[in-house]
C-alpha positions as CSV (number, residue, x, y, z in Angstrom):
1,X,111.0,95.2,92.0
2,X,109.5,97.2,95.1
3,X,110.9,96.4,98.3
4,X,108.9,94.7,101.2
5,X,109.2,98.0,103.3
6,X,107.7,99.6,100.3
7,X,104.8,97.0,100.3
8,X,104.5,97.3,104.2
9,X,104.4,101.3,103.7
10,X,101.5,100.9,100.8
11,X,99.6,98.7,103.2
12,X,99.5,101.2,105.9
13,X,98.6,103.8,103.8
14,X,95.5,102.1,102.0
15,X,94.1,101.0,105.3
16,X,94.4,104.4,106.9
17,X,92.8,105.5,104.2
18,X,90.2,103.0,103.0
19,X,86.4,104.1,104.8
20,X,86.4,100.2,105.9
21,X,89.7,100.1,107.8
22,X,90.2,104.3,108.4
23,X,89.0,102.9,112.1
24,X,92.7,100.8,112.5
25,X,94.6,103.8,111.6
26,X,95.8,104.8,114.9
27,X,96.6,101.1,116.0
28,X,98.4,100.7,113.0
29,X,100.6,103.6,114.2
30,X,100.8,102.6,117.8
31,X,104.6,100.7,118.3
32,X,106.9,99.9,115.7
33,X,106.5,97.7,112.4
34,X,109.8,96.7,110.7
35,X,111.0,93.6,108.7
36,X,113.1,90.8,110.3
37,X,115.4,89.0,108.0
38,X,115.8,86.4,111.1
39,X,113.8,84.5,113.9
40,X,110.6,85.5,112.7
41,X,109.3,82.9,109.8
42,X,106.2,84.2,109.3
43,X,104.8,87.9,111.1
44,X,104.4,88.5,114.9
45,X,103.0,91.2,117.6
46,X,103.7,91.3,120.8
47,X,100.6,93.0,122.3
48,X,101.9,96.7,120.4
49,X,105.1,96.4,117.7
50,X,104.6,94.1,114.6
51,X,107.4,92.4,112.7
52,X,107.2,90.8,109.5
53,X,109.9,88.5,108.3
54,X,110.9,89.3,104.9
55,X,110.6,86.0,103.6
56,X,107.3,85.3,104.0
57,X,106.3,89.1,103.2
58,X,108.2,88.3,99.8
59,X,106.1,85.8,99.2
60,X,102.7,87.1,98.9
61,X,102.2,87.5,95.5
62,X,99.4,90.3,95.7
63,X,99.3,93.9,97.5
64,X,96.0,92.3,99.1
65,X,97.4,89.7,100.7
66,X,99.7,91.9,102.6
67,X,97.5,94.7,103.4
68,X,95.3,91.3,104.9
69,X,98.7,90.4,107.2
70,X,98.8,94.1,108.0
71,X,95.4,93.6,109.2
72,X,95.6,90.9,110.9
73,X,98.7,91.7,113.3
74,X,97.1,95.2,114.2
75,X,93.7,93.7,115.1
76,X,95.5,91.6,117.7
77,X,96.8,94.6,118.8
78,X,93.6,96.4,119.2
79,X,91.5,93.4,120.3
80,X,94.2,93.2,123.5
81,X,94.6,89.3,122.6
82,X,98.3,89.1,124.4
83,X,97.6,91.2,127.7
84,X,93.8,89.9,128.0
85,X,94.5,86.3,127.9
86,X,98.0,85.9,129.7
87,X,96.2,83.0,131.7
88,X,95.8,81.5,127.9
89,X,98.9,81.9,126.4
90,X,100.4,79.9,129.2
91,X,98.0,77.0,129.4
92,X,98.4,76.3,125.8
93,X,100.1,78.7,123.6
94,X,99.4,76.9,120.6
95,X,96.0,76.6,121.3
96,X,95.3,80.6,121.8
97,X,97.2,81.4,118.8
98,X,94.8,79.3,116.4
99,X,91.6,80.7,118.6
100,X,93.0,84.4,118.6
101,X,93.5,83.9,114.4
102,X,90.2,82.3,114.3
103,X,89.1,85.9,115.7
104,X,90.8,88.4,113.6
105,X,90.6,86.4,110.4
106,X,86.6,87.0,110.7
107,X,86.6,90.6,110.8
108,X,89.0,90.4,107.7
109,X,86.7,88.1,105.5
110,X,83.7,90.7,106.7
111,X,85.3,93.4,105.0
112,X,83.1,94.0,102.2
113,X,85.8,95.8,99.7
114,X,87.7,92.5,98.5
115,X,89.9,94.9,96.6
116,X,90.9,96.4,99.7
117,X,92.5,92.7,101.0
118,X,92.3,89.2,101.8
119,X,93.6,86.5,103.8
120,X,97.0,84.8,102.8
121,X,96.9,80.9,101.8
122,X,96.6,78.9,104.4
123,X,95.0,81.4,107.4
124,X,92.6,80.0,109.3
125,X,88.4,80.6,109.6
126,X,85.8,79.1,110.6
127,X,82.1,80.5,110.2
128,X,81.1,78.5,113.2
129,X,83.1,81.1,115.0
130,X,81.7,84.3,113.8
131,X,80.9,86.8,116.6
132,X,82.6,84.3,119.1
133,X,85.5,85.9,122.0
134,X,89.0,84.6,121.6
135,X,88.0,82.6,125.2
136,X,85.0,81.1,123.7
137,X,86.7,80.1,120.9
138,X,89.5,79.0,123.4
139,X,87.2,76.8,125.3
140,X,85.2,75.0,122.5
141,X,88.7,73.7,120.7
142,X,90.0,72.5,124.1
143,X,86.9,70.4,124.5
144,X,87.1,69.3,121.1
145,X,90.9,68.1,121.3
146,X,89.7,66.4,124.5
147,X,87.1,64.7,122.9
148,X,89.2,63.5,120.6
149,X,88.4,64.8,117.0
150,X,90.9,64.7,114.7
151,X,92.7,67.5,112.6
152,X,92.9,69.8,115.6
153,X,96.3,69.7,116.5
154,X,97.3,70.0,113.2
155,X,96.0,73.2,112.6
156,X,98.5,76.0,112.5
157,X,97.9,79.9,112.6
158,X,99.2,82.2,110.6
159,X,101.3,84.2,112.7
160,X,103.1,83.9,115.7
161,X,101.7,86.4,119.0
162,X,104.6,87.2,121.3
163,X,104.5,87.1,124.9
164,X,108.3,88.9,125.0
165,X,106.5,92.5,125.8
166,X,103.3,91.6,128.0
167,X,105.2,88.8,129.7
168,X,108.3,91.8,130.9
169,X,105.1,94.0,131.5
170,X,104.4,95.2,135.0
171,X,100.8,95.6,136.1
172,X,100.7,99.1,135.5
173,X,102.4,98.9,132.4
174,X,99.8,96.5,131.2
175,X,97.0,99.4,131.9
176,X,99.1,101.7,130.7
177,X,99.0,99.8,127.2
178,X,95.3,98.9,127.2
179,X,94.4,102.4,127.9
180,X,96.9,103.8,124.7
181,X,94.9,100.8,122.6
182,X,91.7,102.4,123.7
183,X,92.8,106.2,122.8
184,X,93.8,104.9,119.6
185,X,90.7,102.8,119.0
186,X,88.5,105.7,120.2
187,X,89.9,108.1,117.7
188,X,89.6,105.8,115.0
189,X,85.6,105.4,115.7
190,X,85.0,108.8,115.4
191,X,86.8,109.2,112.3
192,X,84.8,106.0,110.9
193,X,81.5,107.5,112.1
194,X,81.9,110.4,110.3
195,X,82.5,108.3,107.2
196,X,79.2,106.8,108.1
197,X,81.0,103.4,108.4
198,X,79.8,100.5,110.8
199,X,81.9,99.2,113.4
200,X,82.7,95.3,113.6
201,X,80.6,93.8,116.7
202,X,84.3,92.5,117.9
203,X,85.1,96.1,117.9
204,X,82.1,97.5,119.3
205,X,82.6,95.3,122.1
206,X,86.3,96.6,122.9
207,X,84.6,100.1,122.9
208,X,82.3,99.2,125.8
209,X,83.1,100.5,129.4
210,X,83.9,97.7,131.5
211,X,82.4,97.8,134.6
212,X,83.9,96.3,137.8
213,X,82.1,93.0,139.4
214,X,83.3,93.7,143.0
215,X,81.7,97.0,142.8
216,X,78.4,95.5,141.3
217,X,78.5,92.7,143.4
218,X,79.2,95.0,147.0
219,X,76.5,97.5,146.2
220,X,74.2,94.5,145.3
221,X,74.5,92.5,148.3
222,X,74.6,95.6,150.7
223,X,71.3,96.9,149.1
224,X,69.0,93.5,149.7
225,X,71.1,93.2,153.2
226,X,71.0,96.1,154.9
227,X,68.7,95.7,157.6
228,X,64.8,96.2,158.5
229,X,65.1,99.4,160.4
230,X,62.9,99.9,163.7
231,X,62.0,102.7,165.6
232,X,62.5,102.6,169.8
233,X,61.5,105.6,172.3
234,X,63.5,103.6,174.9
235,X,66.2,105.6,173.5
236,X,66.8,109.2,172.0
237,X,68.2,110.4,168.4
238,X,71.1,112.0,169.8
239,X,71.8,113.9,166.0
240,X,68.3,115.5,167.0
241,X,69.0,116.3,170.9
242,X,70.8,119.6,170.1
243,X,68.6,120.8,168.1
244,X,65.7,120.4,170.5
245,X,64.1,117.5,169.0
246,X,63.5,114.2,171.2
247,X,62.7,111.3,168.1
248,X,63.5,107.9,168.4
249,X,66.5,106.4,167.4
250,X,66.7,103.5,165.0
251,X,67.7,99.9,165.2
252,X,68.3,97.2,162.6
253,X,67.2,93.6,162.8
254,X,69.4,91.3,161.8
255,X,69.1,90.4,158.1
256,X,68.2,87.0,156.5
257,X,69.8,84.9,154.5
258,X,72.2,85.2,151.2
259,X,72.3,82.3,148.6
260,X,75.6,82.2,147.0
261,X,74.9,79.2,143.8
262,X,77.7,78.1,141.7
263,X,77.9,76.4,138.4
264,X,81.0,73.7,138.3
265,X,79.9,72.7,134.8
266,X,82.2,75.2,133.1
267,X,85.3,77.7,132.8
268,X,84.9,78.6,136.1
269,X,88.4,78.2,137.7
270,X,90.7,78.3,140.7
271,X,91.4,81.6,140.6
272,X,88.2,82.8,139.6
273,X,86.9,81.2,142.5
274,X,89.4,82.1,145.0
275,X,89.0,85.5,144.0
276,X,84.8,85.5,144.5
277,X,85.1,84.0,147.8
278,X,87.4,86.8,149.4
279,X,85.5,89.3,147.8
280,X,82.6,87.5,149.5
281,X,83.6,87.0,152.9
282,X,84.7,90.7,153.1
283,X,81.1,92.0,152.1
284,X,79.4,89.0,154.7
285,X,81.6,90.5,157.7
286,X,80.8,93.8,156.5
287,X,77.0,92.9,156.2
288,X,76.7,90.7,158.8
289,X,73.7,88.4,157.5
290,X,72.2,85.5,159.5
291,X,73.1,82.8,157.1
292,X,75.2,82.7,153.7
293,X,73.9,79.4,151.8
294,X,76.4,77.8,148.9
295,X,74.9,75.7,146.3
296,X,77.3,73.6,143.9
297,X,75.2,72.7,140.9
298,X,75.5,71.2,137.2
299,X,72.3,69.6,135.9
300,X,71.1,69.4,139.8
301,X,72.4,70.3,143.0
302,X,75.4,68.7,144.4
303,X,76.6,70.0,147.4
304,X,75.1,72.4,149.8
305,X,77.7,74.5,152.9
306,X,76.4,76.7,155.3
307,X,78.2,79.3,157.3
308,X,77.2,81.3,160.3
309,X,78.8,84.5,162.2
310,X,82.5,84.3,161.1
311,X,82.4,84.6,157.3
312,X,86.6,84.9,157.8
313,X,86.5,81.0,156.8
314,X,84.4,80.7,153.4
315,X,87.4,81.2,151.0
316,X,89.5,78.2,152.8
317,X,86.5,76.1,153.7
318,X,84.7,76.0,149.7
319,X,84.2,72.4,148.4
320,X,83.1,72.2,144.7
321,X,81.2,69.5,143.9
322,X,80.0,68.6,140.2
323,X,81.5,69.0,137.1
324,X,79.3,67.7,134.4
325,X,76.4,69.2,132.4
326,X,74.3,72.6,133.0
327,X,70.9,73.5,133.6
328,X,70.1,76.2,135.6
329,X,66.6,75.7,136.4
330,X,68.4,73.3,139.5
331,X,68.7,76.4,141.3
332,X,65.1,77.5,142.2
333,X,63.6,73.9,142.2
334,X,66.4,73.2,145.2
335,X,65.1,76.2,146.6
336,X,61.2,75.8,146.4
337,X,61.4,72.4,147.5
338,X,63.5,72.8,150.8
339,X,61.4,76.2,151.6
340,X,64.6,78.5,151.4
341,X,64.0,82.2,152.3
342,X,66.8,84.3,151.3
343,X,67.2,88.0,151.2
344,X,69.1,87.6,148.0
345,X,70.8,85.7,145.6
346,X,74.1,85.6,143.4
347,X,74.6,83.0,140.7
348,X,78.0,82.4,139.6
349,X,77.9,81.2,136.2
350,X,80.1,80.9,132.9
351,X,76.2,81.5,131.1
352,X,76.2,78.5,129.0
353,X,73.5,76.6,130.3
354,X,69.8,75.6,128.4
355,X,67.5,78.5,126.7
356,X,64.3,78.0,128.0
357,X,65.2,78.7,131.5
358,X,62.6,78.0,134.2
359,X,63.2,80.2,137.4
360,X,60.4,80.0,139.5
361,X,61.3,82.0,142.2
362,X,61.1,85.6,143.1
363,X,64.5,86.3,145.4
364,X,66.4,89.5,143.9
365,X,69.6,87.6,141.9
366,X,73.1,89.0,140.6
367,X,74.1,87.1,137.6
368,X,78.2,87.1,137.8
369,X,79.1,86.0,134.2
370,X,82.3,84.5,133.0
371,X,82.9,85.3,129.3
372,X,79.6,84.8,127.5
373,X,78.6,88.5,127.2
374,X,75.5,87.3,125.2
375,X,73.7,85.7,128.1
376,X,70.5,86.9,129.2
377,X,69.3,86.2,132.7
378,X,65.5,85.0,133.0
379,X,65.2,87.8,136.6
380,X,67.5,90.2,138.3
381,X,71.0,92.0,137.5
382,X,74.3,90.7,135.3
383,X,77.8,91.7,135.0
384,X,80.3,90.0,133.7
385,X,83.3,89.1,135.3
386,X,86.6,90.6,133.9
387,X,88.5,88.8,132.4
């Protein structure tokens, strides 16, 4: 009878090798992978080593099933499940396990070789799911548990992910490990496109740059609010003096007015907040506009705070207001009707609001997205905020 570290070595070889999963190959050799004969009942990962306990290994009756386990652990690894969603894994552990399985077991059942693998008994999927983030899925089985439908809590994922390693990580450790997952990853694409193999949308989405809302959002608000520049002869461009030239120097009017509108419908939290608002205040001093404008809003506007010359106080002095459905469209009809003339606009926004959005006005607009990468503003600029 083969042994389970001959069945584990078999499985790493045909997936290395098969054109479908040749992408994995250098995940699946990133960390360790050994077999626990205690304290691990099923299989685990930690964010970069995978363990399998013999027991469970032992009984999968099929080659396929294992290489599916194989799978499965290493595309946590690659998708970053463990260090991306720390904040996750200690609201509700349980909860993130069954949403990060959800995940991975997609890409498995999309594998079109079913000789290749499959998913052991019992793994969970859902369809409804397909193409969803570990977050979205996150947030839609929280509201269901809330709402009270039965059979949530009783489902059970097929593997455990470790917080051991991420948890004892230091910042720079964590980067450190995203950037060795994104090497590996990397390599692995070119190796796939060369095979003339398509990449996984989940994948495909790891493989895109991320780009940094703080930057987005500072060379945003300091392009519609720099000032209306005016010429004066009552004094001289002194750059110009030395070289013999007497032009006018420049001065800036003050500029207008910045409309800051955020949605308290959705996953928008604390933190996320918190964060926004010092970023915020920081560009306002550095920008120095007339007015900055806040607008709480769900299905209509709920709250309205305006500050004026010290911008030091808008991260202490924020009061949310709302919390229930979304609609967008609030936004401009608030702003049409009360005759609001703003140089620009930033709407902070989890994206899940209605379809057919109406936005009737004209004011240059940042989206800042939480998590729903698939939004498409009606006007203006997104990014999405990193999670």
């Amino acid at each position: 009878m083969e042994t389970q570290e001959l069945r584990l070595k078999k499985a790493h070889i045909r997936l290395m090798r098969h054109p479908e999963t040749t992408l994995y190959g250098s995940v699946i050799m990133m960390g360790e992978s050994s077999i626990e004969d205690t304290n691990c009942p099923t299989a685990y990962t930690d964010g970069k080593n995978k363990r399998y306990g013999r027991t469970f290994l032992k009984g999968l009756n099929t080659i396929q099933k294992v290489i599916g386990l194989v799978l499965h652990e290493n595309l946590h690894v690659l998708l970053q499940h463990m260090p991306r969603h720390r904040d996750l894994i200690r609201e509700n552990p349980q909860l993130f396990n069954v949403a990060a399985d959800l995940v991975v077991n997609d890409i498995i059942v999309l594998i079109k070789d079913k000789e290749l693998c499959c998913l052991p008994e019992g793994a969970l999927h859902d369809l409804k799911y397909r193409g969803w983030s570990v977050r979205q899925v996150y947030n839609d089985l929280k509201e269901r548990l809330d709402a009270g439908e039965s059979g949530l809590s009783e489902m059970k994922p097929l593997d455990e992910h470790g917080t051991d390693l991420v948890g004892g990580m230091t910042e720079e450790e964590i980067k450190e490990l995203s950037k060795e997952v994104s090497e590996a990853l990397q390599h692995g694409a070119l190796m796939s496109n060369k095979l003339g193999v398509a990449i996984p949308r989940a994948i495909k989405d790891m493989m895109t740059p991320e780009v940094d809302w703080k930057e987005v959002m500072s060379d945003f608000v300091q392009t519609h609010t720099r000032g209306k520049d005016e010429y004066t002869w009552s004094k001289f461009d002194r750059k110009r003096l030395a070289d013999g030239y007497y032009l006018p120097s420049t001065i800036s009017e003050s500029v207008g007015e910045i409309v800051v509108s955020v949605d308290t419908s959705g996953s928008i939290g604390t933190k996320e907040l918190a964060e926004f608002a010092t970023e915020l205040s920081e560009l306002c001093n550095l920008c120095t506009p007339d007015r900055v404008r806040v607008l709480w809003w769900d299905t209509q506007i709920h709250g309205e705070q305006i500050f004026e010359g010290n911008y030091d106080s808008i991260a202490n002095m924020l009061k949310p207001e709302g919390g229930g459905g979304t609609r967008v469209g609030c936004v401009p009809e608030y702003i049409n009707k009360n005759g609001i003339n703003a140089d620009c606009m930033i709407v902070f926004t989890d994206g899940y609001v209605e379809s057919d959005i109406n936005w009737s006005i004209d004011i240059p607009t940042l989206w800042i997205v939480k998590g729903n990468k698939d939004f498409k503003p009606p006007s203006g600029q997104m990014v999405l905020l990193n999670n």
